[in-house]
C-alpha positions as CSV (number, residue, x, y, z in Angstrom):
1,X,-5.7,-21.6,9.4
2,X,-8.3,-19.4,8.0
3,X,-9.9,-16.4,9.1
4,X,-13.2,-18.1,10.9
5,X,-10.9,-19.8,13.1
6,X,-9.0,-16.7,13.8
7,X,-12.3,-14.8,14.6
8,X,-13.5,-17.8,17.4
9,X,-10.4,-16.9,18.8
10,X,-11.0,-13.7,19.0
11,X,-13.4,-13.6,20.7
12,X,-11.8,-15.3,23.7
13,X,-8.0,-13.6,23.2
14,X,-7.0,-10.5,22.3
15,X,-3.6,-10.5,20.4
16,X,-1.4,-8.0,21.2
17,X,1.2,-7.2,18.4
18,X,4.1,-4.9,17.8
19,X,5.8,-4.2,14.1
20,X,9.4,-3.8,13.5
21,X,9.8,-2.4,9.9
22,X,13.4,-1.8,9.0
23,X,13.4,0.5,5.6
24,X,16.5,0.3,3.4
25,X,17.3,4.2,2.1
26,X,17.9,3.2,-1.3
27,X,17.6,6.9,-2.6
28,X,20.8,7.9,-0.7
29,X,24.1,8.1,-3.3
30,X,26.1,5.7,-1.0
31,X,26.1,3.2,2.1
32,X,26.0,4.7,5.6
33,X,29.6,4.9,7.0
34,X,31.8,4.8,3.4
35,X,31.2,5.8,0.1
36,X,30.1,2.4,-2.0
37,X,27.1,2.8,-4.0
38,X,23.5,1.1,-2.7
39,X,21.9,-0.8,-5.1
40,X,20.0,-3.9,-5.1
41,X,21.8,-7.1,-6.8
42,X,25.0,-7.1,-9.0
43,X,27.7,-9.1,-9.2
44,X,28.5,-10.7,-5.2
45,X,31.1,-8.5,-3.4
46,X,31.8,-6.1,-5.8
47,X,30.3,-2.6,-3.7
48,X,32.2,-3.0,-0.9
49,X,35.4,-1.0,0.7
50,X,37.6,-1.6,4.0
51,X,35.1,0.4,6.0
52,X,31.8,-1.8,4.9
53,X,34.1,-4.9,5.6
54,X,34.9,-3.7,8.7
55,X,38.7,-4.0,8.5
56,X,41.0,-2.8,10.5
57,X,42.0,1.4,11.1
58,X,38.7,1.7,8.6
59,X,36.8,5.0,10.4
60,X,33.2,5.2,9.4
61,X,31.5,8.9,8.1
62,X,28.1,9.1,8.7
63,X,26.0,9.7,5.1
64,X,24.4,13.3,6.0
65,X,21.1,12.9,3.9
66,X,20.9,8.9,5.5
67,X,20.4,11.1,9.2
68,X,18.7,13.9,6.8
69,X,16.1,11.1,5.7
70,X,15.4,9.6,9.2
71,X,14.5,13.0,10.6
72,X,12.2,13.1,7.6
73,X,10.4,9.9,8.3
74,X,10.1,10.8,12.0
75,X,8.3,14.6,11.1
76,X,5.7,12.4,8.6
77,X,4.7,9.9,11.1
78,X,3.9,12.5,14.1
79,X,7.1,11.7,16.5
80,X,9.8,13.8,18.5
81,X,13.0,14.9,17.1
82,X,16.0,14.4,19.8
83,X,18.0,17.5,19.7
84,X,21.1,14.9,21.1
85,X,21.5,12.2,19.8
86,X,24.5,9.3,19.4
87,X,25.4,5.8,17.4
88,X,25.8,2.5,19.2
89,X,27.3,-0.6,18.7
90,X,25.1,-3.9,18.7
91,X,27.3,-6.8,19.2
92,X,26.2,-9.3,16.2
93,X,28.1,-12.9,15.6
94,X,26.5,-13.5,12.6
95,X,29.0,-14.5,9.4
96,X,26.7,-11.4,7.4
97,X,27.8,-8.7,9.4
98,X,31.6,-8.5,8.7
99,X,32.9,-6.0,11.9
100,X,30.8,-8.8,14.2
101,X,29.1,-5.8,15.4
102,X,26.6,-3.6,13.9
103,X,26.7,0.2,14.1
104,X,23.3,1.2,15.2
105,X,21.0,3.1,17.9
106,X,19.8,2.3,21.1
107,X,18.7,4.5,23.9
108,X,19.2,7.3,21.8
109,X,17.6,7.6,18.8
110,X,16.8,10.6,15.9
111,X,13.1,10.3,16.4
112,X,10.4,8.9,19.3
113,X,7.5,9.0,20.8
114,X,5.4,8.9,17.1
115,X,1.6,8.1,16.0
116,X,-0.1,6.8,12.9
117,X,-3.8,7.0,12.2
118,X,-5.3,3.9,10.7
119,X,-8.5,3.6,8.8
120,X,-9.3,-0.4,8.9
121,X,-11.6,-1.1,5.9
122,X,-13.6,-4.0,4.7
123,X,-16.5,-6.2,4.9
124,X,-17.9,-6.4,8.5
125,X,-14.4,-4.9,9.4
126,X,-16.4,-3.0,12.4
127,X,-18.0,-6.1,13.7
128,X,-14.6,-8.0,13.8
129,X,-12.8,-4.9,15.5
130,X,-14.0,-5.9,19.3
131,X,-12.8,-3.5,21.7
132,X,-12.3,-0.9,19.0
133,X,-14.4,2.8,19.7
134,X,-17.7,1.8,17.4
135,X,-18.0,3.3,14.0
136,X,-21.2,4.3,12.4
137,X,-19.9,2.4,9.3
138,X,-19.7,-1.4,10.0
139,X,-17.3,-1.9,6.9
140,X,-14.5,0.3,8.4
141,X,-13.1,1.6,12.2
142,X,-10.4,3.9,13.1
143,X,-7.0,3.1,15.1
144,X,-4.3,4.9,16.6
145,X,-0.8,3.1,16.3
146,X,1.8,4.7,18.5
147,X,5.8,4.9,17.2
148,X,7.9,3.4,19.8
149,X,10.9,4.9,18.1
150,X,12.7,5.4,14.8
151,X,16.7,5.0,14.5
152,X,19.2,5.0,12.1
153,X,21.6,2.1,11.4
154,X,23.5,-0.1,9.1
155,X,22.4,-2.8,7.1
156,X,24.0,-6.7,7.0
157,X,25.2,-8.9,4.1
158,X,22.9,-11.5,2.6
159,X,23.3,-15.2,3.5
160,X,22.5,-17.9,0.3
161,X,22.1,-20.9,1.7
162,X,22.4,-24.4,-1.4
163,X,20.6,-27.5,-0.7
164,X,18.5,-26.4,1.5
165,X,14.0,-25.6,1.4
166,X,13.8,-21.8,0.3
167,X,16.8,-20.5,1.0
168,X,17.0,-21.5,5.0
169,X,20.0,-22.7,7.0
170,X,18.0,-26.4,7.4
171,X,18.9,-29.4,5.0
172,X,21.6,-26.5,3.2
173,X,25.2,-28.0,1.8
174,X,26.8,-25.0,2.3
175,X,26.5,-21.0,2.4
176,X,27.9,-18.2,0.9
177,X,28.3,-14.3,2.0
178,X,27.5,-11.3,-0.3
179,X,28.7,-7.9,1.6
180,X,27.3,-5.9,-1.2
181,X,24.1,-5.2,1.1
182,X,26.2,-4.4,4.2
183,X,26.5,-1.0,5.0
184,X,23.0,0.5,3.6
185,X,21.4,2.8,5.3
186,X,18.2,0.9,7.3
187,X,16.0,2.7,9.4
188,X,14.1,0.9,11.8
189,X,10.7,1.7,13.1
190,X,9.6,0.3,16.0
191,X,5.9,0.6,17.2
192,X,4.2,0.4,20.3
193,X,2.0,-3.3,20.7
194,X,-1.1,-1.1,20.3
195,X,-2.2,-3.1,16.8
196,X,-4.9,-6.1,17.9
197,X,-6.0,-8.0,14.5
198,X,-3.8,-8.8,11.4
199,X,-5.7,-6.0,9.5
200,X,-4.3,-3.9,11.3
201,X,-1.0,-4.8,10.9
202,X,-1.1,-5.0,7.5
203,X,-3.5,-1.6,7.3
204,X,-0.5,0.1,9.3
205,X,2.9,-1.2,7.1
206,X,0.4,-0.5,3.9
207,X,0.1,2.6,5.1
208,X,3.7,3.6,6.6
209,X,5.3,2.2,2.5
210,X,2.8,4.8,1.2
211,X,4.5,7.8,3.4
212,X,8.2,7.0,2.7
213,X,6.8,6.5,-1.3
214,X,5.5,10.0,-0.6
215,X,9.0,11.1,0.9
216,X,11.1,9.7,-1.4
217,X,13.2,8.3,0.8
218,X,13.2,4.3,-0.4
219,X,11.9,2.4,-3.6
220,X,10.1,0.3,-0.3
221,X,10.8,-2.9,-2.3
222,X,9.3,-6.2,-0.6
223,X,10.5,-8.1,-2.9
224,X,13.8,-7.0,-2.7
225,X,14.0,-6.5,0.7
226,X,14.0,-2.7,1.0
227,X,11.1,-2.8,3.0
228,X,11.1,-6.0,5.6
229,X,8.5,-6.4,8.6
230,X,9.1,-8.3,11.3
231,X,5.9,-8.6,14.1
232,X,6.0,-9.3,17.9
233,X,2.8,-10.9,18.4
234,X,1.5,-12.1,22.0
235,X,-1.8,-12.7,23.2
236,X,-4.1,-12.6,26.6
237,X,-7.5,-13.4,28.2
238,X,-10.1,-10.7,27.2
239,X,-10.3,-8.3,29.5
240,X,-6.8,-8.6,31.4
241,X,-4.0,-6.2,30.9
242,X,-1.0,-8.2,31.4
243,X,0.9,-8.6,28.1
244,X,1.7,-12.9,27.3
245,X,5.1,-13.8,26.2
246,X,5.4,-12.9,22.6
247,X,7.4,-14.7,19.7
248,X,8.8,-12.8,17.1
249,X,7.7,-13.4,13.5
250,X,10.2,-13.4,10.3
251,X,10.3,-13.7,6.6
252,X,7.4,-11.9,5.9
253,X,7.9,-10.7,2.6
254,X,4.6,-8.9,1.5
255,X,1.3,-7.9,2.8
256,X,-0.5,-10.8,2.6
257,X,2.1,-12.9,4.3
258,X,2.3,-10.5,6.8
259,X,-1.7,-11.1,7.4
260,X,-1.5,-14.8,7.0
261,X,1.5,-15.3,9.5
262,X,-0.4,-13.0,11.8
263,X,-3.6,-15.7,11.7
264,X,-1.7,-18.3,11.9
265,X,0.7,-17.4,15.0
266,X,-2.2,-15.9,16.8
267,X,-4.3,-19.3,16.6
268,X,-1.3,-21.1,17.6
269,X,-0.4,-19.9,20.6
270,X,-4.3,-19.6,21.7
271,X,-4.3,-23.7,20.8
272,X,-1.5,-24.3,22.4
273,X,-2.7,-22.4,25.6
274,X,-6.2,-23.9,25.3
275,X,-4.2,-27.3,25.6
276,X,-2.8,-25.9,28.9
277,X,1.1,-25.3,27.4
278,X,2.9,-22.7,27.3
279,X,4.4,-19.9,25.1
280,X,8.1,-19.9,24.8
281,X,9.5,-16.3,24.1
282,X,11.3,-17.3,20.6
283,X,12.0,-15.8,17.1
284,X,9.8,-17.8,14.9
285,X,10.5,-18.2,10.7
286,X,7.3,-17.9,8.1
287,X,7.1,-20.7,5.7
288,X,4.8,-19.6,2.7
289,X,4.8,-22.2,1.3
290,X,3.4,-24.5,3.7
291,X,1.6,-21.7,5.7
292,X,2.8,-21.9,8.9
293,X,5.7,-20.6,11.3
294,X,8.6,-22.6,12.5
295,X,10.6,-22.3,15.9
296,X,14.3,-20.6,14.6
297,X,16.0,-19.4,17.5
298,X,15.6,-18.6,20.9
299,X,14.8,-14.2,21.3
300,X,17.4,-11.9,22.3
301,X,17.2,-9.4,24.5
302,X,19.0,-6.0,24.3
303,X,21.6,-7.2,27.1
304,X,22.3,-9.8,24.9
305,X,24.1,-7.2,21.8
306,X,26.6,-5.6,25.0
307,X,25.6,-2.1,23.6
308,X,27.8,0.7,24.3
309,X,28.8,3.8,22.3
310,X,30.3,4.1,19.1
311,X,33.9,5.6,20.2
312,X,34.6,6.2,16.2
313,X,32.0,8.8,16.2
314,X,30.9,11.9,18.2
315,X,27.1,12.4,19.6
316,X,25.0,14.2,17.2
317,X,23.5,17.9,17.9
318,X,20.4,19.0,15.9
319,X,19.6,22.7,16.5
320,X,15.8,23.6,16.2
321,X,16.7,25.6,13.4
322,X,17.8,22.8,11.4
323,X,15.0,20.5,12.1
324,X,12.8,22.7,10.9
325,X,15.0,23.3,7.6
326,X,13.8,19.9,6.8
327,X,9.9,20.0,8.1
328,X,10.2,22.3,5.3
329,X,10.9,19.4,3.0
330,X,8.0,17.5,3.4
331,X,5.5,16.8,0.6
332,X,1.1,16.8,1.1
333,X,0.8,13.2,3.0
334,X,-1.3,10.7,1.8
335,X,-3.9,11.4,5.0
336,X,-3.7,15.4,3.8
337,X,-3.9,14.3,0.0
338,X,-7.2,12.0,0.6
339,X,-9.1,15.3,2.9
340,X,-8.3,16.9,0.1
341,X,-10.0,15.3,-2.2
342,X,-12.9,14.5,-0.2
343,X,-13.6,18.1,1.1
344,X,-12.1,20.2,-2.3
345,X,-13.1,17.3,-4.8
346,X,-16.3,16.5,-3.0
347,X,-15.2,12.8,-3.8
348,X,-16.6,9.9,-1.3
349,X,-14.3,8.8,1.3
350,X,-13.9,5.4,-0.4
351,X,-12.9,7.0,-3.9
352,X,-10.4,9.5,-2.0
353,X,-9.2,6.1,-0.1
354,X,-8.6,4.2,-3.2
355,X,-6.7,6.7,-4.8
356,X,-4.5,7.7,-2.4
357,X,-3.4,3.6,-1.9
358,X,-2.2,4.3,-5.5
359,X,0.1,6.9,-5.5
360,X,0.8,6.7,-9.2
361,X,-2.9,6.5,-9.5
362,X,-3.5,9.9,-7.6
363,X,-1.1,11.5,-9.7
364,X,-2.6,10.5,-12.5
365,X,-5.9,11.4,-11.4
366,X,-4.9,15.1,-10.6
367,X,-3.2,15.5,-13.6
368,X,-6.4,14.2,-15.7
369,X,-8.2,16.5,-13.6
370,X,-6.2,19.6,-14.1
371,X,-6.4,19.2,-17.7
372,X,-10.4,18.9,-17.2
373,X,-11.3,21.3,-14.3
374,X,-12.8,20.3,-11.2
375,X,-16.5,20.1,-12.3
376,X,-14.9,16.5,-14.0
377,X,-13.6,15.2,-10.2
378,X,-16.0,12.9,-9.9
379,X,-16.8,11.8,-13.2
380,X,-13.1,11.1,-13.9
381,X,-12.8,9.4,-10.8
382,X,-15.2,7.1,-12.0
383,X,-13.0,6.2,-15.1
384,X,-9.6,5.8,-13.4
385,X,-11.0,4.2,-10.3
386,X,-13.3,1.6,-13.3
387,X,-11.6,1.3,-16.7
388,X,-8.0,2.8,-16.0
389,X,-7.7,0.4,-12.8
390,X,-9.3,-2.6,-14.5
391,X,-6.8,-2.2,-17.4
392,X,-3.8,-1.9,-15.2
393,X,-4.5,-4.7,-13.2
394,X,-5.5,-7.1,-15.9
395,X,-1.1,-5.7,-17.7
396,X,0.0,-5.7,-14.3
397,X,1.7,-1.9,-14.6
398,X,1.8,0.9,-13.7
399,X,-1.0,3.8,-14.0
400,X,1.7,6.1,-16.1
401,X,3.0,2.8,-18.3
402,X,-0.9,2.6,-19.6
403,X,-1.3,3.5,-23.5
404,X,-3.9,5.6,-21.8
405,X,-2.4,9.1,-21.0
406,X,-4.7,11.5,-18.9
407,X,-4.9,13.5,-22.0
408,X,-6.2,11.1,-23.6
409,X,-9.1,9.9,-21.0
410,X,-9.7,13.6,-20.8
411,X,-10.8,13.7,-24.2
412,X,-12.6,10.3,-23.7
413,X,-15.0,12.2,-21.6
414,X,-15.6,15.1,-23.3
415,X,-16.7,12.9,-26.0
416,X,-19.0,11.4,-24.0
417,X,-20.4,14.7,-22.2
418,X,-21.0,16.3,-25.5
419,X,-23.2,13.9,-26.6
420,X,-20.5,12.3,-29.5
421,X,-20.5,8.8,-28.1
422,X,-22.5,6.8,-25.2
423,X,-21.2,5.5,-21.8
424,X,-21.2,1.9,-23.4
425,X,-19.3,2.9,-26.5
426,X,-17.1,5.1,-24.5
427,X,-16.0,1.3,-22.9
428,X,-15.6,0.2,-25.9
429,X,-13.5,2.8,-27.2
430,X,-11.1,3.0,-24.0
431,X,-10.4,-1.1,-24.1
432,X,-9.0,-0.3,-27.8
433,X,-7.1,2.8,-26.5
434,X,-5.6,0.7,-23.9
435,X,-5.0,-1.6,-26.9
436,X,-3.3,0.3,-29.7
437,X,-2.8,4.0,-27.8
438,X,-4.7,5.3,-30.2
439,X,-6.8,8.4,-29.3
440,X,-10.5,8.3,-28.8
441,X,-11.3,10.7,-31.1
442,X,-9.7,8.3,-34.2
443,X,-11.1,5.3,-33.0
444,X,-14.5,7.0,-32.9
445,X,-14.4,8.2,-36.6
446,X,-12.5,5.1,-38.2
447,X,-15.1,3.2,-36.7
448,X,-18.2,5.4,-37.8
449,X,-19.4,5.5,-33.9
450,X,-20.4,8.9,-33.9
451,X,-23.4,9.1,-31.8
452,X,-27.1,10.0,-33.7
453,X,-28.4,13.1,-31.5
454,X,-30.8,14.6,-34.2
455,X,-34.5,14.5,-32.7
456,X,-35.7,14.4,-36.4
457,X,-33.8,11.0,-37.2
458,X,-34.6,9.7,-33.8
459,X,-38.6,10.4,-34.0
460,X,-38.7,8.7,-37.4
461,X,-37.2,5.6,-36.2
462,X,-39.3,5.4,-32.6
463,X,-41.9,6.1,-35.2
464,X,-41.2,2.7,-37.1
465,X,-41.0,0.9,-33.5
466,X,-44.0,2.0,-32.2
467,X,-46.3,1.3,-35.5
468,X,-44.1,-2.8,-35.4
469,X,-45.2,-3.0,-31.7
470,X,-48.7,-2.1,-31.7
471,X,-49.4,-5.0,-28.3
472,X,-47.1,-3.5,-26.8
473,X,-47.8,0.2,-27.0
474,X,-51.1,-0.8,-26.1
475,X,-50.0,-2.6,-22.4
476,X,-47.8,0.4,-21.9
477,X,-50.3,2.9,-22.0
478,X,-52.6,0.3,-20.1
479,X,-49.8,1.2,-17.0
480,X,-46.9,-1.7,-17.9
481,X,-44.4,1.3,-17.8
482,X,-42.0,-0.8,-17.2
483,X,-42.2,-2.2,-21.2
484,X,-40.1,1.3,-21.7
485,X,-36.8,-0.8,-21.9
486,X,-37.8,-2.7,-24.8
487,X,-39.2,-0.1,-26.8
488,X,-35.2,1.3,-25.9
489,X,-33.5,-1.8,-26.9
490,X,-35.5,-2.1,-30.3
491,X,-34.3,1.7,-30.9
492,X,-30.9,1.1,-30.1
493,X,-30.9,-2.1,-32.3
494,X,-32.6,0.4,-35.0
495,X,-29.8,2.3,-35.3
496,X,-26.5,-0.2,-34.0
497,X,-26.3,1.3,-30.7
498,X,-25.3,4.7,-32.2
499,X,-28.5,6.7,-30.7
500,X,-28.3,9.2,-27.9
501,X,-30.1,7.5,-24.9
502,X,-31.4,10.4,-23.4
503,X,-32.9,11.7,-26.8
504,X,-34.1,8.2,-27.6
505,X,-36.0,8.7,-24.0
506,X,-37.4,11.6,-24.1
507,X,-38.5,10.9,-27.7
508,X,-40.7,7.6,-26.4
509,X,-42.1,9.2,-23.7
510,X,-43.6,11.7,-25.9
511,X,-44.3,9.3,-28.3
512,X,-45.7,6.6,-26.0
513,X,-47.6,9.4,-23.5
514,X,-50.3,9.6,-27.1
């Protein structure tokens, strides 16, 4: 189902979705309640202890920095830090979560009552926004995306289903249990069902991997399942304010399939409403592979887990004091980094925006830049937004795995400021740095690039092309100005691209003006 579909159906339903994005702290030394080490992979059930297989007279110990990091997450993303605060158990029947409970948070969590600001950006993204506040710029709109809640909890094993399609339960011979997951620290956030396209959603968990990058608090690994986003999506008539009854969306394990099982669910429903059905309030599984979701289970509801208090461990009590001990932790944000750079820099907002999706990118950048000055901002963002990005995406790494170090683009530029080399050989010159790592400077002498600057040399030459052109000069200064390119190219060919372009300019226009 593609994305005209999705916007005909837009225009008649407004989907109402809510993330769930549970966040494995992979920078803590050990699990939440025991010691074992958190790491992704290894050999099955080796990183596991009585505790994190839940056998008997096994107390947990909450990990300090696990609660340390929460708090974090829940000052970077705008929300209220409970001063009181307690564990839960969550009764779970599922063969990978070993105690058949989970320890975890329910009416009390660390952190509440949160916001994120969204800038929504591409093509016609204003015109396909609807009830959004209009924007001046019809390629990008503003949302606000409010945090439900953030809480602390403990992650489950990993189930490997053989014999069956992908991995799932369906079609599978038989399954086996690695506990060396169970027990990481996962912290769930939980937003309010304030996003309305799948742009957004994907804008917003883009966004929220980006601040706990910037924390520190989690490698954020799709892939591996540090970061997993689960979506509540529902949708109603235009105009009413009742909510539908929303299924819940799993297995999304990237962006994009987090956009494209968005599409698809939200058509579905409004197809099957259009037919005069119903929705059924169910957790729903996303096939990539054949692009659409699959009915997996009927949805829970929070009677269903029998919370009650953890009786193996005592409430928590922040003091005020002690929150803000660790507001004092926090690093420039993304939002802060990109105003920055827009109103210090002087960069446009779409260069700032760019750069700050990168965070290895921005890094580099500043560093390039401090080595350069601040007259350079834009120029240099130029080069690492063009060149530097172009080469990492065609090596698929990162911006500090490039054989291009900022010192080295700094001194790419410099040779092209002073007049050594041209924009086009300075290309030239950075596709064989990226190549060999060899710095600009070398490749520009062993190649005998050195840019001609001297008037004297260039006059002579535009001499030689004017008296071989004589038509030509002659339909110039008849008011074809436009001819100026050729009498350029002929120079450049004059001299293999070596001559200074603004010399060789200036030069014909003297020459040419009689």
């Amino acid at each position: 189902m593609g994305k005209d579909r999705l916007l005909v159906v837009l225009e008649r339903w407004e989907a109402v979705i809510g993330l769930e994005i549970h966040t494995e702290l992979t920078t803590v030394d050990s699990k939440m309640f025991c010691g074992c080490p958190v790491a992704f992979g290894g050999e099955p059930n080796t990183r596991v202890c009585p505790v994190c297989l839940g056998l008997p007279g096994a107390l947990p110990v909450p990990n300090e920095r696990a609660v340390e990091y929460t708090v974090l997450a829940g000052l970077a993303t705008n929300c209220d830090i409970a001063l009181w605060s307690q564990f839960h158990r969550k009764q779970y029947f599922y063969p990978d979560m070993p105690k058949d409970y989970q320890i975890s948070q329910y009416d009390l969590p660390f952190c509440s009552n949160g916001s994120i600001e969204l800038d929504v950006e591409g093509p016609g993204a204003a015109e396909r926004a609807f009830d959004r506040p209009p924007s001046d710029d019809p390629d990008s709109y503003s949302a606000s995306v409010g945090i439900t809640r953030i809480h602390l909890e403990e992650d489950t094993g990993k189930m490997v289903h053989l014999g069956g399609s992908g991995g799932r339960l369906s079609g599978a011979t038989e399954s086996l249990v690695d506990f060396n997951r169970a027990g990481t620290p996962l912290m769930e956030l939980v937003t309010e069902p304030d996003i309305r396209t799948p742009e957004e959603a994907r804008s917003f968990a883009a966004k929220l991997r980006l601040i706990f990058l910037t924390l520190g608090i989690s490698d954020v690994n799709m892939e591996e399942g540090s970061l997993r986003v689960d979506a509540n999506v529902s949708i109603r008539r235009r105009g009413d304010t009742e909510l539908g009854v929303k299924s819940e969306v799993k297995n999304m394990n990237s962006f994009k399939a987090l956009h494209d099982a968005l599409v698809y669910e939200i058509v579905r429903q409004a197809e099957v409403l259009d037919r005069g059905g119903r929705i059924v309030q169910e957790t729903r599984h996303w096939d990539a592979g054949a692009k659409r979701t699959s009915s997996l289970r009927s949805k829970e509801g929070a009677s269903d887990y029998r919370y009650f208090p953890e009786p193996d461990m005592v409430p928590f009590t922040f003091t005020p004091e002690w929150v803000e001990q660790v507001a004092a932790m926090l690093p420039e944000l993304p939002d802060a980094r990109k105003q920055r750079f827009i109103r210090d820099l002087g960069l446009p907002r779409h260069d700032a925006t760019t750069l700050v999706e990168d965070r290895n990118l921005a890094c580099y950048y500043e560093l390039a830049l401090d080595i350069a000055g601040r007259d350079r901002a834009k120029v240099l963002a130029n080069w690492v937004l063009g060149e530097l990005s172009a080469s990492l995406n065609a090596e698929a790494i990162e911006a500090f795995d490039s054989r291009v170090t900022p010192e080295m683009l700094v001194e790419l530029v410099g040779l092209v400021e002073d007049g050594a080399i041209s924009g086009k050989q300075a290309k030239e010159v950075f596709a064989e740095m990226a190549d060999t790592g060899d710095a600009a400077g070398a490749i520009v002498a062993a190649r005998g690039m050195a840019q001609v600057s001297d008037v004297g040399e260039i006059e002579a030459i535009v001499d030689r092309v004017i008296a071989a052109n004589p038509g030509q000069v002659a339909q110039y200064r008849g008011g074809k100005t436009g001819l100026i390119g050729f009498f350029v190219g002929a120079v450049m060919r004059e001299t293999g691209g070596s001559a200074d372009p603004k010399v060789v300019n200036e030069v014909l226009g003297r020459k040419l003006a009689g």
